[in-house]
VOVO-721403 format. One record per atom (N, C-alpha, C): residue in three letters; x negated, y, z negated. Coordinates in steps of 0.2 Angstrom, whole numbers, plus 5000, padded with zeros to 4 digits. Atoms other than C-alpha are relative to their C-alpha. Example, Ala and Ser with C-alpha at 12.3 -4.5 7.8 and 13.67 -1.06 7.14 Angstrom:
BEGIN
ALA499649945000/ALA493849784961/ALA499650065000/SER500449945001/SER493249954964/SER500450054997/
***
This chain:
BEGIN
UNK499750065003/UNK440355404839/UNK500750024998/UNK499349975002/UNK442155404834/UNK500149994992/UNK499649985008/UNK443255414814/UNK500249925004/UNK499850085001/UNK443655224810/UNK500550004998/UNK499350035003/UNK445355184806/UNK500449965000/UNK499550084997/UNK446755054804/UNK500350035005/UNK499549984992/UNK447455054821/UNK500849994998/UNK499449985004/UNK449055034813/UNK500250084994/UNK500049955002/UNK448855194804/UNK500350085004/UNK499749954997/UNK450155334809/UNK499550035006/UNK500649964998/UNK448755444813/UNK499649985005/UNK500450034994/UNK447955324825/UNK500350025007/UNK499249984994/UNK449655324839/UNK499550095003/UNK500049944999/UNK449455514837/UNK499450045002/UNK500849995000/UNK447455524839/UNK499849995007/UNK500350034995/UNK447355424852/UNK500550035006/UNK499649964994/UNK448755524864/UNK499750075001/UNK500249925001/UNK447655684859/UNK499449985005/UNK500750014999/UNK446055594866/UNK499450004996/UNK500449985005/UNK445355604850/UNK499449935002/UNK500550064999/UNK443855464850/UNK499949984993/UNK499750045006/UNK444455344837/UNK499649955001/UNK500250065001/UNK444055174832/UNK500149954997/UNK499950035006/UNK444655024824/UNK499749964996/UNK500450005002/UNK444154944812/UNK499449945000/UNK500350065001/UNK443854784818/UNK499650005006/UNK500649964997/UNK442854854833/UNK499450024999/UNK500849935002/UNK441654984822/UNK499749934995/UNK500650055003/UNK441154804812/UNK499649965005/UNK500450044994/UNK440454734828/UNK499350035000/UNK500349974998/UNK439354874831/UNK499550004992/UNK500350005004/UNK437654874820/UNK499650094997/UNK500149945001/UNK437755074814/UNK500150004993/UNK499749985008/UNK438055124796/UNK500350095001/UNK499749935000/UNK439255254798/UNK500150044994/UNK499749965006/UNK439755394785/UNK500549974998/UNK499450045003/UNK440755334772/UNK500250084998/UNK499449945004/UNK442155474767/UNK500449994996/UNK499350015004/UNK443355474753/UNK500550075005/UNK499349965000/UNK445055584757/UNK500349994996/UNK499550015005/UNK445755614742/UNK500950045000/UNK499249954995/UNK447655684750/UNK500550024993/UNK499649985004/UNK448355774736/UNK500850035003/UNK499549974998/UNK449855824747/UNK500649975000/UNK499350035000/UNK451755794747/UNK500049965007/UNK499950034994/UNK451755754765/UNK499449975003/UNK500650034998/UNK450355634767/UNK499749975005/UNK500250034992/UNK450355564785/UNK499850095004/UNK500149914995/UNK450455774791/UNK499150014998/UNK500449985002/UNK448855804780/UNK499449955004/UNK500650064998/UNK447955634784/UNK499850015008/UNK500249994995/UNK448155654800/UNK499550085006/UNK500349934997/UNK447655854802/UNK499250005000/UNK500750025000/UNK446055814793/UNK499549955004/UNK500350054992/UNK445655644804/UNK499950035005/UNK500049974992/UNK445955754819/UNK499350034999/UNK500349965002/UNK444655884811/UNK499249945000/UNK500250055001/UNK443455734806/UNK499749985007/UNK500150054993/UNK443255644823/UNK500050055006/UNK500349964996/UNK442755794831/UNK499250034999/UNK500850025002/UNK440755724829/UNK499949955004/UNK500250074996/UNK439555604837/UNK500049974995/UNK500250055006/UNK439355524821/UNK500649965000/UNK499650035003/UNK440155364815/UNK500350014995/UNK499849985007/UNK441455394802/UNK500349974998/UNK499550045003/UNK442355284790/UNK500450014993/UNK499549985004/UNK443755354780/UNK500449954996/UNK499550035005/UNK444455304763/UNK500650035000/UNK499449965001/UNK446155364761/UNK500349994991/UNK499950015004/UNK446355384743/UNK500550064995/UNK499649955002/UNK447655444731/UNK500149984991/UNK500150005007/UNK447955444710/UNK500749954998/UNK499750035004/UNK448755344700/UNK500450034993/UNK499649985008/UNK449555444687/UNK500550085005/UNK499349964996/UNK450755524701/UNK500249975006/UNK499450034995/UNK452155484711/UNK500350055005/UNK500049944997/UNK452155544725/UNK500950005005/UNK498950014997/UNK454255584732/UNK499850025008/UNK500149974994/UNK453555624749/UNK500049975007/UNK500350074995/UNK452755464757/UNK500449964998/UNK499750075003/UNK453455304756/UNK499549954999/UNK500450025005/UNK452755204745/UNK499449925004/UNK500550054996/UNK452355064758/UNK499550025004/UNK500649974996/UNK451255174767/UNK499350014995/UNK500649995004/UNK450155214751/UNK499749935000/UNK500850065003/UNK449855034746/UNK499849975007/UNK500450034995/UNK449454984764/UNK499450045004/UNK500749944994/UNK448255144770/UNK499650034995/UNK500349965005/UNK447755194752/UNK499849964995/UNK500150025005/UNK446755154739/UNK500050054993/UNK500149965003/UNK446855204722/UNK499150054996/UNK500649995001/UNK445455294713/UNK499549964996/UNK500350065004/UNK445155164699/UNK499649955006/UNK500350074995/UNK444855044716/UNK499350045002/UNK500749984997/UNK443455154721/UNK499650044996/UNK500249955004/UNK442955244707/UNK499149964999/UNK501150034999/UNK440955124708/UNK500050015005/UNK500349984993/UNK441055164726/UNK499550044999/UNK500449924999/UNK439655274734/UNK500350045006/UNK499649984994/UNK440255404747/UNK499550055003/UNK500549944998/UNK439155504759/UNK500450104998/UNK499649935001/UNK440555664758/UNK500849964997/UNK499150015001/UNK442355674750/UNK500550075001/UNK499649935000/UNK443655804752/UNK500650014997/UNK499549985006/UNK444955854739/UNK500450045003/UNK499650004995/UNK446455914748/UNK500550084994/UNK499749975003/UNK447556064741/UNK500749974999/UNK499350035003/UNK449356034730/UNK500450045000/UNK499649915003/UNK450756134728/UNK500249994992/UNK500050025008/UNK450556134709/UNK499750084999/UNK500249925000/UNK450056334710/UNK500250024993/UNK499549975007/UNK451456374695/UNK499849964995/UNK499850045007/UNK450956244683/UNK499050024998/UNK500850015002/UNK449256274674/UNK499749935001/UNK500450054999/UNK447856164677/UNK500249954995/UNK500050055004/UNK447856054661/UNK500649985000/UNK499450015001/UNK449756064662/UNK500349945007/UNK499850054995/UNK449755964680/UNK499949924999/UNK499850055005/UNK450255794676/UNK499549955004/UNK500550064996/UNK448655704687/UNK499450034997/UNK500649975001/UNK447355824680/UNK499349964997/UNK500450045004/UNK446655714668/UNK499649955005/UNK500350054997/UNK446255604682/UNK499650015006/UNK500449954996/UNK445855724693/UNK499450004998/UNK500549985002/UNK444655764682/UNK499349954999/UNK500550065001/UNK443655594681/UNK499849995007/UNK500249974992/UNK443655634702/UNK499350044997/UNK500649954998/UNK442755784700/UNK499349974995/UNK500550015001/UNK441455694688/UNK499849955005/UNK500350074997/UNK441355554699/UNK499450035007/UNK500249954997/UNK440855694713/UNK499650004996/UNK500849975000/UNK439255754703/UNK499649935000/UNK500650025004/UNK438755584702/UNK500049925006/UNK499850044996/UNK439455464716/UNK500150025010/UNK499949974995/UNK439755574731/UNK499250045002/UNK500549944999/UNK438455674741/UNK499950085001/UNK499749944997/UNK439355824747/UNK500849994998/UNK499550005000/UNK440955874743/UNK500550075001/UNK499649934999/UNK442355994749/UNK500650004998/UNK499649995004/UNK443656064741/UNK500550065003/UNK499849934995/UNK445056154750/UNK500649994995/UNK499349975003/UNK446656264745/UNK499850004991/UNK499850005008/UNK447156234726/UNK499549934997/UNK500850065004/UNK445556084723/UNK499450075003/UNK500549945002/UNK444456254728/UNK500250034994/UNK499749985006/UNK445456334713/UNK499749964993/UNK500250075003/UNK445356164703/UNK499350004999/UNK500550064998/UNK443656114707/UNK499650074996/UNK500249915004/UNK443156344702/UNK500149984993/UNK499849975006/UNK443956314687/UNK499549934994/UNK500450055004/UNK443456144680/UNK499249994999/UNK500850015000/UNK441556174685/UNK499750054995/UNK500349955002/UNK441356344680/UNK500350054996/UNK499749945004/UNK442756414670/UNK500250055003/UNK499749954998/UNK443456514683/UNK500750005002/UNK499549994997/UNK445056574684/UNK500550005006/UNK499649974996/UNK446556584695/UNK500650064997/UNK499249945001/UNK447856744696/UNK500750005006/UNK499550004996/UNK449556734702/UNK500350065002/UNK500149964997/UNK449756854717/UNK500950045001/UNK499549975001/UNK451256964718/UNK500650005005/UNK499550034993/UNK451956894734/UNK499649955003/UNK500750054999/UNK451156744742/UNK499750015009/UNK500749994995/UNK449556754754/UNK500449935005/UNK499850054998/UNK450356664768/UNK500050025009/UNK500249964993/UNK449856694788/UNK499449995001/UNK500750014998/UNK448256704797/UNK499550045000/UNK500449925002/UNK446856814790/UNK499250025004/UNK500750004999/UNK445356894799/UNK499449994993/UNK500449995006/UNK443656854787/UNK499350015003/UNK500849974997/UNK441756894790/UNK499849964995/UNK500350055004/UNK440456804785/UNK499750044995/UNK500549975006/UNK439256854769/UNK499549995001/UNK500650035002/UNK438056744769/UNK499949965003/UNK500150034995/UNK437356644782/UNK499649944997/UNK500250045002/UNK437156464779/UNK500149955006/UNK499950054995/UNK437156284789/UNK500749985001/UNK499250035003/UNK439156264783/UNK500350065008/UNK499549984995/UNK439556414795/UNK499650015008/UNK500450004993/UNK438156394809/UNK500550005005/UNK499449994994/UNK439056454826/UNK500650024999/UNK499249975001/UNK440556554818/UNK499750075002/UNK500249945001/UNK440656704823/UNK499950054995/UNK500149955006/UNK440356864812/UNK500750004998/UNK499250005003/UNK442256884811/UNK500449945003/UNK499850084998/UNK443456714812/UNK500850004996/UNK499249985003/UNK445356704808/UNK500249924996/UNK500050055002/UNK445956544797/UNK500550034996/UNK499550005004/UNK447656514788/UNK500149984994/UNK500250005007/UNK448156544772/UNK500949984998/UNK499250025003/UNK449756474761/UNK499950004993/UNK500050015008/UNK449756524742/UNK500450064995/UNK499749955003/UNK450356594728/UNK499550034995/UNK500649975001/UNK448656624719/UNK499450035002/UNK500649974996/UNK446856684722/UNK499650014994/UNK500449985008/UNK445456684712/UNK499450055002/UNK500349945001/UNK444256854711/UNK499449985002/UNK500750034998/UNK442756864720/UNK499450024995/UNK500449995007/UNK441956944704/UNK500149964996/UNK499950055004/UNK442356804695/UNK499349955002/UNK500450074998/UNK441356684708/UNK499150044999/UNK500749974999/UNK439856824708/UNK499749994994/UNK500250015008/UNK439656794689/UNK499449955000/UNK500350055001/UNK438956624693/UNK499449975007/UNK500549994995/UNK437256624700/UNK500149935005/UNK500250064993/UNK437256444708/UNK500750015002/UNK499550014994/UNK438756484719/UNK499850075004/UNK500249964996/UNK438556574735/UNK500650025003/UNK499550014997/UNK439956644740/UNK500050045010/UNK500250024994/UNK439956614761/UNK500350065005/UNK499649964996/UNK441356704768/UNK500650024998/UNK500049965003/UNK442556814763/UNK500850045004/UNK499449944997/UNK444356934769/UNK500350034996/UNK499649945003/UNK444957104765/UNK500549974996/UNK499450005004/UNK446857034764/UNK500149924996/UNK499950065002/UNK446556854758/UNK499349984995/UNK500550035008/UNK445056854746/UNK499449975004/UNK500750024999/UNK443556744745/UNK500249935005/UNK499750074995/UNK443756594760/UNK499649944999/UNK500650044997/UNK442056494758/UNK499450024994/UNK500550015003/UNK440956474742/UNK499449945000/UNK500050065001/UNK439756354739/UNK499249994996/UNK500350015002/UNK438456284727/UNK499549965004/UNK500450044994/UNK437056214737/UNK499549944995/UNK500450035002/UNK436056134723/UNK500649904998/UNK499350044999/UNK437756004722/UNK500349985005/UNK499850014995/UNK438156014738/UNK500950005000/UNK499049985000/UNK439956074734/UNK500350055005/UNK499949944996/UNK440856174746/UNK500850014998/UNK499149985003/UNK442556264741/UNK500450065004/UNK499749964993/UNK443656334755/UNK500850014998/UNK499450005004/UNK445156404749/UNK500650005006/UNK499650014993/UNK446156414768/UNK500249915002/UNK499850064998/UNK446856284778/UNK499850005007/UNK500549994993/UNK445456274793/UNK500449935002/UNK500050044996/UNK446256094797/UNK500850005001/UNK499449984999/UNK448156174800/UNK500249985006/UNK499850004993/UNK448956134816/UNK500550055003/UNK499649934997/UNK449956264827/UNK500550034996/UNK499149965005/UNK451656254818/UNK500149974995/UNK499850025007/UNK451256204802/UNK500250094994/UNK499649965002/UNK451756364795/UNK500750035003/UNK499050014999/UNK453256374806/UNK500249974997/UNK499850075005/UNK453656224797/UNK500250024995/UNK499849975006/UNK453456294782/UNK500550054999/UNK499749945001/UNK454156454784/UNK500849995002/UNK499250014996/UNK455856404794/UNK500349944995/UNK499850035004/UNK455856264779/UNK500250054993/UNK500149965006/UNK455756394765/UNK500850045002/UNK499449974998/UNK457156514774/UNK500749975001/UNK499550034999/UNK458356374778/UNK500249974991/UNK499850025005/UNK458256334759/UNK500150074994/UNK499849935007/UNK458656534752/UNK499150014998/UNK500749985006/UNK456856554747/UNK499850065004/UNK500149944997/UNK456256724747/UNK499150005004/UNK500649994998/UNK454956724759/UNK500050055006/UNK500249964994/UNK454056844772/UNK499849955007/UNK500250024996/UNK453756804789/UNK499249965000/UNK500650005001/UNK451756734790/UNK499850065004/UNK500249964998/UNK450656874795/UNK499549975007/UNK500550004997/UNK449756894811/UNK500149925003/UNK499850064998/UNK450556714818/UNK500650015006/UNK499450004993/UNK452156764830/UNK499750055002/UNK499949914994/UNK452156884846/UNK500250024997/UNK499549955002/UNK452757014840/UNK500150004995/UNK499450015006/UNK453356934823/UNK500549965004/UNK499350044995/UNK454656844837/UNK499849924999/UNK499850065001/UNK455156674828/UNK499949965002/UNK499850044994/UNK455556614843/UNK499649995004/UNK500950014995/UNK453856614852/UNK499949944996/UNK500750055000/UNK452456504851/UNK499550034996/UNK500749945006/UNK451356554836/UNK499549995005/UNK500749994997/UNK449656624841/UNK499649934995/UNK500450045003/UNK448256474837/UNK499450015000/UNK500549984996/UNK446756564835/UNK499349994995/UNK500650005004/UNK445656474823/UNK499949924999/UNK500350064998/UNK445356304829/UNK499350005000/UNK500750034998/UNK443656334836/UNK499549994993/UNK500550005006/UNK442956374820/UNK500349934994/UNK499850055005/UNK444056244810/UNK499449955000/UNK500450084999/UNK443156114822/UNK499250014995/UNK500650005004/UNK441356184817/UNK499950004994/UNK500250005007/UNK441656194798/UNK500149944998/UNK500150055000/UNK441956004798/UNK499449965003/UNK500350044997/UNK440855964810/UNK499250024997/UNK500550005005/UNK439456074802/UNK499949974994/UNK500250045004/UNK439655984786/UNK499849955002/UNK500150114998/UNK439755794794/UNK499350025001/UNK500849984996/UNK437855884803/UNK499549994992/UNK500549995007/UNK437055964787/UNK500150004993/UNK499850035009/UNK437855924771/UNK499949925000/UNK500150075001/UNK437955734775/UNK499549965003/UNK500250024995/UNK437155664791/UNK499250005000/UNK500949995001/UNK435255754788/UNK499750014992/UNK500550025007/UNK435155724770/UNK500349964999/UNK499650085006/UNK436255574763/UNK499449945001/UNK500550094999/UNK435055414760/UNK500249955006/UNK499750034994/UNK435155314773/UNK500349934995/UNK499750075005/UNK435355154757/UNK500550044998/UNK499749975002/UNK437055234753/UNK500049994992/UNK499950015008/UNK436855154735/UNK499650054995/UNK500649955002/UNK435355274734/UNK500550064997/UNK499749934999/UNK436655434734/UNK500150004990/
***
């Protein structure tokens, strides 16, 4: 089954030249399924790139899926234009009584500002309760894995001495339904300027922590009595989003390194290596299976 969207939604065009198997929305009402409901809560500057990396990721499932795209009210965001928010986005006050099979909390670049000190936190914060008590599953990637550590369990972040930025091999720990069919060892892209300490997370019995690398830390925690999963990488990246990034960073003076383990050689000018799709697709498509799909009520008002 396909991810439901307005067919006017950037990310549609762009879906549907990939062969993705989409849907609109006035089609998936014909049909008598009750599909997953998903919030996306897009904390990112660049909200069409994000919305649509995740959707791609998303709609690589037989399951129906029906995406919120949702974003905060107590920030503005200078990235998107604003007619794209109120026409593809809802706030959170609008959905804040919804119920949701899964939601996914999206990472920021708010790394340097303390948490209580980020000017949406507060409202953030009435998210993550809303997660233990409206949502069934919920994933938490980049700087909302950090967030989501800190706000649940009091767990810190440390800001790293250079930033963690490139493609890390990780191994698993702990074998659960989240990373069924990964292999032992799995490469997934990282962009940060913190990291928070795997002895911090091993303090707190209900967290499991899943998976795991030398040069990049903990990649894959997750509380199972909650159904939280906290992924601090960016498994839904596309080939040259860190070219992107990096040849953005360089043309504006900022000191940054090459990413690691991304070009031939280190050569620029190549084709970065792409070598962590396979497993991206299965850590979406394992959640949509065993976090939502074989346990969420089927009366979603039950969750």
């Amino acid at each position: 089954m396909p991810i439901i969207i307005p067919k006017d939604l950037p990310a549609y065009d762009i879906l549907e030249k990939e062969s993705v198997f989409i849907m609109n929305e006035a089609r998936a009402t014909s049909q008598d399924i009750r599909p997953l409901k998903i919030a996306l809560l897009n904390l990112m500057p660049k909200k069409i790139v994000t919305e649509t990396q995740i959707l791609r990721m998303l709609a690589n499932s037989p399951l129906q899926i029906d995406v919120d795209l949702v974003t905060l009210e107590s920030h503005e965001s200078k990235n998107t234009k604003k007619e794209h928010l109120l026409k593809f986005y809802k706030t959170f006050s609008q959905i804040k009584n919804n119920k949701y099979d899964g939601m996914i909390i999206t990472g920021a670049p708010v790394e340097h500002i303390d948490f209580e000190e980020v000017d949406y936190w507060d409202e953030l914060t009435e998210v993550f309760e809303f997660c233990k008590t409206n949502v069934h599953s919920t994933m938490f990637i980049c700087w909302a894995f950090q967030a989501g550590l800190y706000y649940y369990y009091k767990i810190p972040k440390y800001t790293l001495s250079e930033k963690l930025f490139g493609v890390f091999e990780h191994q698993i720990i702990k074998r659960k339904p989240i990373v069924r069919g990964f292999d032992d060892e799995f490469f997934i892209p990282h962009s940060r300027h913190t990291t928070t300490k795997i002895e911090d997370i091993e303090k707190i019995d209900e967290l499991d922590i899943i998976a795991a690398s030398k040069e990049a830390g903990v990649y894959m925690c997750m509380c199972e009595e909650k159904r939280f999963i906290f992924v601090s990488g960016h498994a839904e990246y596309d080939r040259y989003t860190l070219d992107e990034e990096y040849k953005r960073d360089l043309a504006l003076n900022k000191d940054i390194k090459i990413p690691q383990n991304y070009y031939p050689n280190n050569d620029i000018s190549k084709k970065p290596y792409m070598n962590w799709k396979a497993h991206s697709n299965l850590l979406f498509s394992n959640w949509l299976n065993y976090h939502l799909y074989q346990t969420t009520p089927y009366d979603i008002d039950k969750i």
